[in-house]
N, C-alpha and C positions, 0 to 999 in steps of 0.2 A: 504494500500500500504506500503510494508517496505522501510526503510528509511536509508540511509549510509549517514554518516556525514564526513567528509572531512575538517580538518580545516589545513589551509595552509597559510604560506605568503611567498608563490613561485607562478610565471605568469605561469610555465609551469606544467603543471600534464601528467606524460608522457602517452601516452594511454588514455587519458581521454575519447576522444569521442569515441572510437572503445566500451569502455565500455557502455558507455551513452546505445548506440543505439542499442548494445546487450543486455543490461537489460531495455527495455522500463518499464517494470514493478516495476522498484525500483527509488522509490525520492533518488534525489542525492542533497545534502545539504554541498553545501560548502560553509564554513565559511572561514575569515580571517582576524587578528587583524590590518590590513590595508584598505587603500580602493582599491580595485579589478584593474587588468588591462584590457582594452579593452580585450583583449584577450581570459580574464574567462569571463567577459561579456556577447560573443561573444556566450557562452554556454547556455545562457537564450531563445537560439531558439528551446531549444531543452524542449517540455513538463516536464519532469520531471525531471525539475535542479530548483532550487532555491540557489540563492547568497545572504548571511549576509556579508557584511563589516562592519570593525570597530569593532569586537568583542573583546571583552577582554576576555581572559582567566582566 
């Protein structure tokens, strides 16, 4: 499965889910040197997202 990496420490990604759910076929990996808002959280219902917090660059 390819893999898009996303590292952000912004709550909003604009378009995110229109994307999500048009590429069912692509892991979506977002990262952020924070811990997450409900909000990206929120994108964890969707199979192919996975959330890193806390990451350091």
């Amino acid at each position: 499965m390819p893999s898009l990496l996303i590292f952000t420490a912004y709550a909003e990604l604009y378009q995110i889910e229109e994307l999500i759910t048009a590429l069912p076929m692509v892991r979506f990996e977002i990262a952020a040197p924070v811990y997450v808002s409900f909000q990206l959280k929120q994108l964890l219902g969707y199979p192919n997202v996975r959330i890193h917090q806390v990451v350091l660059s």
